[in-house]
C-alpha positions as CSV (number, residue, x, y, z in Angstrom):
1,X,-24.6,-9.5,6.8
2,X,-23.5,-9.8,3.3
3,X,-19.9,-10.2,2.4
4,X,-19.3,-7.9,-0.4
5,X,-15.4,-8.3,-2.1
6,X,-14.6,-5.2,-3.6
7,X,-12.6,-6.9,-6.1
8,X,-14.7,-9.3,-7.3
9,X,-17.6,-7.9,-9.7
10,X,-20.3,-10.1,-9.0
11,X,-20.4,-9.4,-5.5
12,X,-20.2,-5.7,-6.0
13,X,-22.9,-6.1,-8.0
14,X,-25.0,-8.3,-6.0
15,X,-24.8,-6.7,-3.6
16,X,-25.1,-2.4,-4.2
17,X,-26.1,-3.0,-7.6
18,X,-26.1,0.5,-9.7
19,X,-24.7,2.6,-7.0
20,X,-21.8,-0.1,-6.5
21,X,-21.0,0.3,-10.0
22,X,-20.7,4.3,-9.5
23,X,-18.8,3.3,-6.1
24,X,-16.4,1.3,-8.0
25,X,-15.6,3.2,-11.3
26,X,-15.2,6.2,-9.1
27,X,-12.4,4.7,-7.6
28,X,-11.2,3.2,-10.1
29,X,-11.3,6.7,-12.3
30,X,-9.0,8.8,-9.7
31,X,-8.1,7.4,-6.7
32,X,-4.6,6.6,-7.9
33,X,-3.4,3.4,-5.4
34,X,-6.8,2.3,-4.3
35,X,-8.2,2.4,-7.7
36,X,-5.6,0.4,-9.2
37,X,-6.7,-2.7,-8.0
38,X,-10.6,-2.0,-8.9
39,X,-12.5,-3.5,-11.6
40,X,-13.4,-1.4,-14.2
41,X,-14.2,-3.0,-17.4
42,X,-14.7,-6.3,-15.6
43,X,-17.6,-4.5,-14.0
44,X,-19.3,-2.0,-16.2
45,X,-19.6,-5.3,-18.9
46,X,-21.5,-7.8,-16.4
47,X,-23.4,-5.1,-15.4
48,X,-24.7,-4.7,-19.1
49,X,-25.2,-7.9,-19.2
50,X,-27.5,-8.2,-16.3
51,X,-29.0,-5.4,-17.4
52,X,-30.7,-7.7,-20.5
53,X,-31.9,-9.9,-18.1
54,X,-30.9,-13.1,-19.8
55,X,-28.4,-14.1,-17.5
56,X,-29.3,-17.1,-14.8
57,X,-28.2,-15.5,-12.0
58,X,-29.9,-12.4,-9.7
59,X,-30.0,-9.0,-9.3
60,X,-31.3,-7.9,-12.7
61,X,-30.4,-4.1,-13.2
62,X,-32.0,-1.1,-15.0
63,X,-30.0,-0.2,-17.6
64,X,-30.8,3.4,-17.2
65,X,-29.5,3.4,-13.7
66,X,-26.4,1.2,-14.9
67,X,-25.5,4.0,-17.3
68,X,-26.2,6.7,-15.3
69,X,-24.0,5.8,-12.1
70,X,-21.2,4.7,-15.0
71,X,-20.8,7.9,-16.3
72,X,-21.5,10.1,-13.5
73,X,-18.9,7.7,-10.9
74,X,-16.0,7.8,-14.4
75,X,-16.4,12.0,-14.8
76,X,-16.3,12.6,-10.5
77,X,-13.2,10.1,-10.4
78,X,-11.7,11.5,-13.3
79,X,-12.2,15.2,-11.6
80,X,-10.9,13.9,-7.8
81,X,-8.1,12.2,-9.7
82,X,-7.1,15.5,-11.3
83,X,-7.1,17.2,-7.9
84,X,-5.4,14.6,-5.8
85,X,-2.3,15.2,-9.1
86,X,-2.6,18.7,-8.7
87,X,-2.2,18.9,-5.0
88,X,0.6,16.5,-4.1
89,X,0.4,14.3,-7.0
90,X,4.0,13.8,-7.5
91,X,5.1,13.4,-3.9
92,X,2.5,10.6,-3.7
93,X,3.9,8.9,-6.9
94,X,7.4,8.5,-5.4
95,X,6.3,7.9,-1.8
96,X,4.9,4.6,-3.6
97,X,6.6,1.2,-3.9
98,X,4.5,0.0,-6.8
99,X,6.3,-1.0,-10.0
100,X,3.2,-1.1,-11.7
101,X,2.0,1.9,-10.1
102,X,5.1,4.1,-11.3
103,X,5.7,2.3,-14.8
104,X,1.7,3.5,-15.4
105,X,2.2,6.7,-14.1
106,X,5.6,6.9,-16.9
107,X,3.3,5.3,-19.9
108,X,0.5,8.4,-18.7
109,X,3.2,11.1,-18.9
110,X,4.6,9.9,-22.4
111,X,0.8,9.8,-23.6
112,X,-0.3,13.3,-22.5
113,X,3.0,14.7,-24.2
114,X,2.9,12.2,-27.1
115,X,-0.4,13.2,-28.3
116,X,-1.7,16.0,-26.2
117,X,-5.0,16.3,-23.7
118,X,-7.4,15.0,-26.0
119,X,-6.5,12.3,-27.6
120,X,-4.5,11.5,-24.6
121,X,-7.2,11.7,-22.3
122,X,-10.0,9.7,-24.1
123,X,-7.5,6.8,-25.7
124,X,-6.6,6.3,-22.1
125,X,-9.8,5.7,-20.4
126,X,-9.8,2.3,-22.8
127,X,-6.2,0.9,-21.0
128,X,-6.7,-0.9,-17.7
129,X,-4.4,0.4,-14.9
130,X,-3.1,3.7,-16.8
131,X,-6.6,5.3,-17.2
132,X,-6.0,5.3,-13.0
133,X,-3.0,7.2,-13.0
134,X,-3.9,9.3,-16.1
135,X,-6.0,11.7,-14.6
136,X,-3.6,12.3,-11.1
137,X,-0.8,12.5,-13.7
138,X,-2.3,15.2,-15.9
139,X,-3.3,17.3,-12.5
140,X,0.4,17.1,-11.2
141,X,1.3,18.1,-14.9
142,X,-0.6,20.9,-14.5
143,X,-2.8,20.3,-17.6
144,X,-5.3,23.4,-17.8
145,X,-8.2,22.5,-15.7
146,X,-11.0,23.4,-18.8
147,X,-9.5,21.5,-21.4
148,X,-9.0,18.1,-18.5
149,X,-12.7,18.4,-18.1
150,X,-14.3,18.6,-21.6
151,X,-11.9,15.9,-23.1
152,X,-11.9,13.4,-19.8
153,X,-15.4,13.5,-19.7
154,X,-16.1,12.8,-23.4
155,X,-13.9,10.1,-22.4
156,X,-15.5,8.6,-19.4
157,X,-18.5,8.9,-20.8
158,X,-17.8,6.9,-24.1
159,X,-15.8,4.3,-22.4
160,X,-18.5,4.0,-19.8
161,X,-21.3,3.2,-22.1
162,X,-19.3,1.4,-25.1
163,X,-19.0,-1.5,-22.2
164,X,-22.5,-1.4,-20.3
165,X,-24.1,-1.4,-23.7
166,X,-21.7,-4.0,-25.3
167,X,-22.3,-5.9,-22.4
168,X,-26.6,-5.6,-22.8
169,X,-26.5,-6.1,-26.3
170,X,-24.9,-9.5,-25.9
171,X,-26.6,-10.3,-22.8
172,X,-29.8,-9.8,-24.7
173,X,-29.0,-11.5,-28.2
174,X,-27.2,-14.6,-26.5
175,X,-28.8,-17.6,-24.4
176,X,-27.8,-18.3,-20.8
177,X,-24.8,-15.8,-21.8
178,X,-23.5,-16.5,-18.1
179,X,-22.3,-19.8,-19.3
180,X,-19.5,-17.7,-21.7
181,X,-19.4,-14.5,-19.0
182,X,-16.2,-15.4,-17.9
183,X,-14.5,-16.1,-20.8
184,X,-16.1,-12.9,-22.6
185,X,-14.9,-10.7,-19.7
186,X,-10.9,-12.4,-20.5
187,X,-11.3,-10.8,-24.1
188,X,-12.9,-7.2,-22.8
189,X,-9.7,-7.3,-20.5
190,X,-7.1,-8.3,-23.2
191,X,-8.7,-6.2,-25.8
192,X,-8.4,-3.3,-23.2
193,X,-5.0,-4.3,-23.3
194,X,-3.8,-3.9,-26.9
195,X,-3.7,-0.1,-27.3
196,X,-1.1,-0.5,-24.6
197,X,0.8,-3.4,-25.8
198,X,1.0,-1.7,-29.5
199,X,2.3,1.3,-28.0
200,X,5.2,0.0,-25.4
201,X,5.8,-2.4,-29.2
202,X,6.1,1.0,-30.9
203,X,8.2,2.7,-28.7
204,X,10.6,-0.3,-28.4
205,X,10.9,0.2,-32.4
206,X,11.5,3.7,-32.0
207,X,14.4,3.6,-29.3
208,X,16.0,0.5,-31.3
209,X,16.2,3.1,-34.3
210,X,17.5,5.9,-32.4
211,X,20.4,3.6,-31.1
212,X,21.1,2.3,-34.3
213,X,21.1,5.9,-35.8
């Protein structure tokens, strides 16, 4: 038997291939505590890459499929997320111990009322651990249900395949890319990062003004 380590990307992907990226990134998308700890964009870009079929090391993946279990496992998660928010949301927020959990949960609030569903929702698919608690955060908000499901989905969607194609079109234009994976897979992470570095930057600025004020 194969020893598969959820939270390790290779091994997810050696070992259920497509389906273990739909696995994951539905997780990831909505299952609030148990997706926090999932890779997201540290699996949906090595799975691009293996996808060209450049890189030295097995399975090589269909791109189609690839794509196809991205967005369908991001949108589903997204959806669950929203129910799990809308139907106890809250009382599971503060039941949990997690710093990181409840600071994430703060940032998603502050981002749905800061710049309203859409932009809210599709910004924050791009930010590692707050595109978890987003959609669990919006349901226990009670953001309308039609609105959460047009803009997360253009969301999930477009974060889904910006990273399995980024990920194929370097795989395919760069030699034996899985000498540089690693490193490459530091900068998708700390890029992911930035929006949310440049915002808690932003709001330190504002909060400095209003006490000087």
């Amino acid at each position: 038997m194969i020893a598969v380590n959820p939270l390790d990307s290779a091994s997810v992907l050696a070992a259920f291939g497509a389906l273990g990226v739909l696995t994951v990134i539905f997780a990831e998308s909505g299952l609030l505590v148990v997706g926090f700890f999932l890779p997201g964009d540290t699996l949906l870009f090595p799975a691009g890459v293996l996808c060209a079929g450049t890189a030295q090391q097995p399975p090589r993946l269909a791109l189609w499929q690839v794509l196809l279990c991205a967005a369908v496992g991001a949108v589903a998660g997204g959806q669950v997320g929203y129910l799990i928010g809308r139907h106890g949301g809250r009382a599971l927020l503060a039941r949990t111990s997690s710093r990181r959990v409840k600071g994430a949960a703060s940032r998603a609030e502050e981002l749905l009322a800061r710049y309203g569903y859409g932009k809210a929702l599709v910004l924050g698919r791009f930010v590692p651990l707050l595109r978890t608690v987003l959609h669990p955060v919006a349901g226990a908000l009670e953001v309308p249900l039609r609105p959460f499901t047009l803009w997360q989905s253009v969301g999930g969607v477009l974060w889904s395949q910006v990273l399995v194609l980024a990920g194929f079109t370097l795989g395919a234009s760069v030699p034996q890319v899985n000498d540089y994976l690693l490193v490459l897979v530091v900068a998708v992470v700390v890029l992911s990062l930035l929006p949310l570095l440049l915002e808690a930057r932003r709001a330190r600025r504002e909060r400095r003004a209003r006490q000087s004020s």
